[in-house]
C-alpha positions as CSV (number, residue, x, y, z in Angstrom):
1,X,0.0,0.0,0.0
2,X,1.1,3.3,-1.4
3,X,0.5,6.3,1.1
4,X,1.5,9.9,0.2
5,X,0.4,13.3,1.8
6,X,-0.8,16.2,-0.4
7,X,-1.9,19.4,0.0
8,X,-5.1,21.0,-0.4
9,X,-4.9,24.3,-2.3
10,X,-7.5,27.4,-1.4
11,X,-9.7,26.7,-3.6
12,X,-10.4,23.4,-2.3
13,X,-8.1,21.5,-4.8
14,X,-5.8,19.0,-4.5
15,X,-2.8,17.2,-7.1
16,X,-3.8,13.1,-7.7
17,X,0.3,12.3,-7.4
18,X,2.0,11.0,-10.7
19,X,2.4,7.3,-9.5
20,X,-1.0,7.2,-8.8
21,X,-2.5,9.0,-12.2
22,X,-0.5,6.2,-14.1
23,X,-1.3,3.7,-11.7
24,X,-5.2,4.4,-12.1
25,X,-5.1,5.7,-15.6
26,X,-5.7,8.8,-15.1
27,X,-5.2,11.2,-17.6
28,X,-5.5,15.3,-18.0
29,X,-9.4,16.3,-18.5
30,X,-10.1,12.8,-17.8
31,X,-13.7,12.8,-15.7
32,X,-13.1,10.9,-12.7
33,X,-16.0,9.3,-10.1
34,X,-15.7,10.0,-6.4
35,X,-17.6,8.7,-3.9
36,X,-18.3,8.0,-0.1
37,X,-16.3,4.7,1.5
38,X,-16.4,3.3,4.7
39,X,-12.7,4.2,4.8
40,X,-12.8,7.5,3.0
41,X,-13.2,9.1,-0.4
42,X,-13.2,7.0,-3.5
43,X,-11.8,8.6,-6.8
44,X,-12.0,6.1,-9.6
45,X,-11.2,6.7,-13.4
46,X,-14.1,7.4,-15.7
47,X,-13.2,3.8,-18.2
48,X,-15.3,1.6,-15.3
49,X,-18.7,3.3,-16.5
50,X,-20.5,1.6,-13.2
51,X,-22.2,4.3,-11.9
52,X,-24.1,5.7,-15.5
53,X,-24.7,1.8,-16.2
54,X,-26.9,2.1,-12.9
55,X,-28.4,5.2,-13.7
56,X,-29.4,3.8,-17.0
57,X,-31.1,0.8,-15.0
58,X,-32.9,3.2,-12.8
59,X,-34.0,4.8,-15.7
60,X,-34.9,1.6,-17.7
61,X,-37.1,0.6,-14.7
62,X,-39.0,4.0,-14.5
63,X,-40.5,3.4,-18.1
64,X,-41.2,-0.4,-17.3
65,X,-43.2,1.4,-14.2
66,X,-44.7,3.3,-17.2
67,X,-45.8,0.2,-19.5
68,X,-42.6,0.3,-21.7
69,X,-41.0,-2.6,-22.5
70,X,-37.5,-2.8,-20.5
71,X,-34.8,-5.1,-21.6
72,X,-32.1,-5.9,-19.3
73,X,-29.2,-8.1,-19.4
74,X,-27.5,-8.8,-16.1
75,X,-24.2,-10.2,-17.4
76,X,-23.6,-6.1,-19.0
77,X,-24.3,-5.7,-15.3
78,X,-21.3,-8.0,-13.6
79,X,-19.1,-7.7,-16.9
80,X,-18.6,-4.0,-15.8
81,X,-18.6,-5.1,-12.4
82,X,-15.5,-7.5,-13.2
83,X,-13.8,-4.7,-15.4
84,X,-13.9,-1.9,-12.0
85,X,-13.1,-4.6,-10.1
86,X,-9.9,-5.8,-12.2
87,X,-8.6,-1.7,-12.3
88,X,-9.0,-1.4,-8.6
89,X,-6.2,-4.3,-7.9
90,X,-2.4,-3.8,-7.5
């Protein structure tokens, strides 16, 4: 386990360190995903699309609600799954 200190800037900012931009992929104007942990806050990179894949369940299950037809398939669900989970190893 990697631990390094940074500073936060007035504004509120603060610098993802090199090692760990390369390490997680990620890159300049690159959207990233935070997010509350039990141990802190999680910043993944944008590639593991988890988070708009359950949006666009939500969504999908709000017109089913509505009489639309709603077609799901859960192994898009756990292949994305797999893909985060893979990233997030070292």
């Amino acid at each position: 386990m990697v631990e390094l200190k940074v500073r936060m800037g007035p504004k509120g900012q603060i610098v993802i360190p090199k090692i760990f931009r390369e390490s997680y992929k990620i890159y300049p104007n690159q959207q990233v995903v935070m997010q509350n942990d039990e141990n802190g806050l999680l910043i993944t990179n944008g590639e593991s699309n988890i988070v708009e894949k359950l949006r666009e369940m939500a969504r999908g299950a709000a017109r089913k609600r509505k009489g639309k037809k709603f077609k799901y398939d859960k192994s898009e669900f756990y292949e994305q799954y797999e893909k985060r989970a893979k990233k997030t190893e070292l």
